[in-house]
N, C-alpha and C positions, 0 to 999 in steps of 0.2 A: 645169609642165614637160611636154613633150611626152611620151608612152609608149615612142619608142624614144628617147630620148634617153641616152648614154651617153658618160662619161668613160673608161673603160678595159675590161678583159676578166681575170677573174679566170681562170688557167686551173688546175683540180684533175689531175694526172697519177698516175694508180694508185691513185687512191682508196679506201680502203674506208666502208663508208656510214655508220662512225661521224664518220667526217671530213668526209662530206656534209651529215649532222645538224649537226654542228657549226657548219659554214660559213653554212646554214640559218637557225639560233639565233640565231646576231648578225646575222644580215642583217634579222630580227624585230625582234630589239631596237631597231635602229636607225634611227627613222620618218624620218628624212631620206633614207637609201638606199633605192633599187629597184632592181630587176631588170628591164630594156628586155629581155635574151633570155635564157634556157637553152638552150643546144645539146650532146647528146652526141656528141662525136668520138672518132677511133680513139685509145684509151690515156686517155679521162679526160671531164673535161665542163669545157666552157664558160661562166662564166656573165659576160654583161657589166651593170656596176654604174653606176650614176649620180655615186658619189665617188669619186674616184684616194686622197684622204686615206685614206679607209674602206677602202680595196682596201690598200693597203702596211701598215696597222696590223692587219691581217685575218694579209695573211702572213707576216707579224711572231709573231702568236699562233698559227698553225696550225705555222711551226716550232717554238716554244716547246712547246706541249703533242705532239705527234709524234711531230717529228724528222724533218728530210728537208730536201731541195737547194729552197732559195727563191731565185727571180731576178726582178729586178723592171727591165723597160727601159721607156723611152718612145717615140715617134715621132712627130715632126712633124704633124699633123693640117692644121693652119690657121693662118692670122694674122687677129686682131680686127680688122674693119672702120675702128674708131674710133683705136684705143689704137696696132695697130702691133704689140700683141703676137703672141707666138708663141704659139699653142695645139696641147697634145698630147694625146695619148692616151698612159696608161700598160696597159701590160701585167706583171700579177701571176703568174707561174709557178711554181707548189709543185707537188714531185713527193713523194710520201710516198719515203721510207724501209724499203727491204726489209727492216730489221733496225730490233728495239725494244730497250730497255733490257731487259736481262737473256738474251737470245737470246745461245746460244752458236754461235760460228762458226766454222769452218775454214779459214784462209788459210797457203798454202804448206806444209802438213802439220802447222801449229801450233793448239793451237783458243786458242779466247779470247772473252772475256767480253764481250758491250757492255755500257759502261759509261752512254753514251749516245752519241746521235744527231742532231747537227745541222750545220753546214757539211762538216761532217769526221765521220768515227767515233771515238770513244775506248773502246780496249779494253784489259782485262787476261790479261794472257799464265795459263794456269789452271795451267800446270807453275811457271814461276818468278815469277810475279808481277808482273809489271814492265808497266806500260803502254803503249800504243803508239795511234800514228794512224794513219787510214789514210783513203783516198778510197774514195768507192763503186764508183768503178773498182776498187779491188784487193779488192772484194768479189764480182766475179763469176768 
């Protein structure tokens, strides 16, 4: 395969460098994938991958072990010379998570527990106990 060849763009938002190691890690592991570029941009890095498969199963695991808002789109790239098909590029988007399990936090004068962190937040109210959800929006 060519060196810049590339099916999608992983992109990392807020990262901290254990989630860099991370991403790193399996990208070793994995001798069928490479990396055609790393680019740092404003709020995170860029890396574009050689598999869309590899890239979705990636931010699959990086919310599982984290916590944080994963979005995964495609875009029309191409159509195959032969076949007629549609070829895309996907785009991999994980933003970490301000908040980990067990960080207390303040919303609306009430604090509460993360319980954990992944599409949504799950927290325990620390007065009465009762759990609740919330968007990252009603975390800032």
């Amino acid at each position: 395969m060519h060196p810049q060849y590339f099916e999608g763009t992983l992109q990392l938002r807020n990262p901290d460098p254990e989630v860099v190691d991370f991403v790193r890690k399996q990208i070793k592991k994995n001798r069928h994938v490479f990396v055609a570029k790393e680019s740092r941009v404003r709020g995170g890095i860029d890396i574009q991958l050689s598999s869309q498969k590899f890239m979705q199963q990636l931010g699959k695991k990086l919310q599982q072990s984290f916590g944080g808002d994963l979005k995964i789109s495609r875009k029309l790239y191409s159509r195959h010379r032969q076949t007629g098909k549609n070829i895309y590029r996907v785009n991999v988007m994980f933003r970490l998570s301000p908040v980990r399990k067990g960080d207390v936090v303040e919303i609306n004068g009430d604090r509460y527990e993360v319980l954990s962190a992944g599409k949504k937040v799950f927290a325990k109210d620390l007065d009465s106990g009762k759990k609740k959800e919330f968007s990252y929006d009603d975390l800032r």
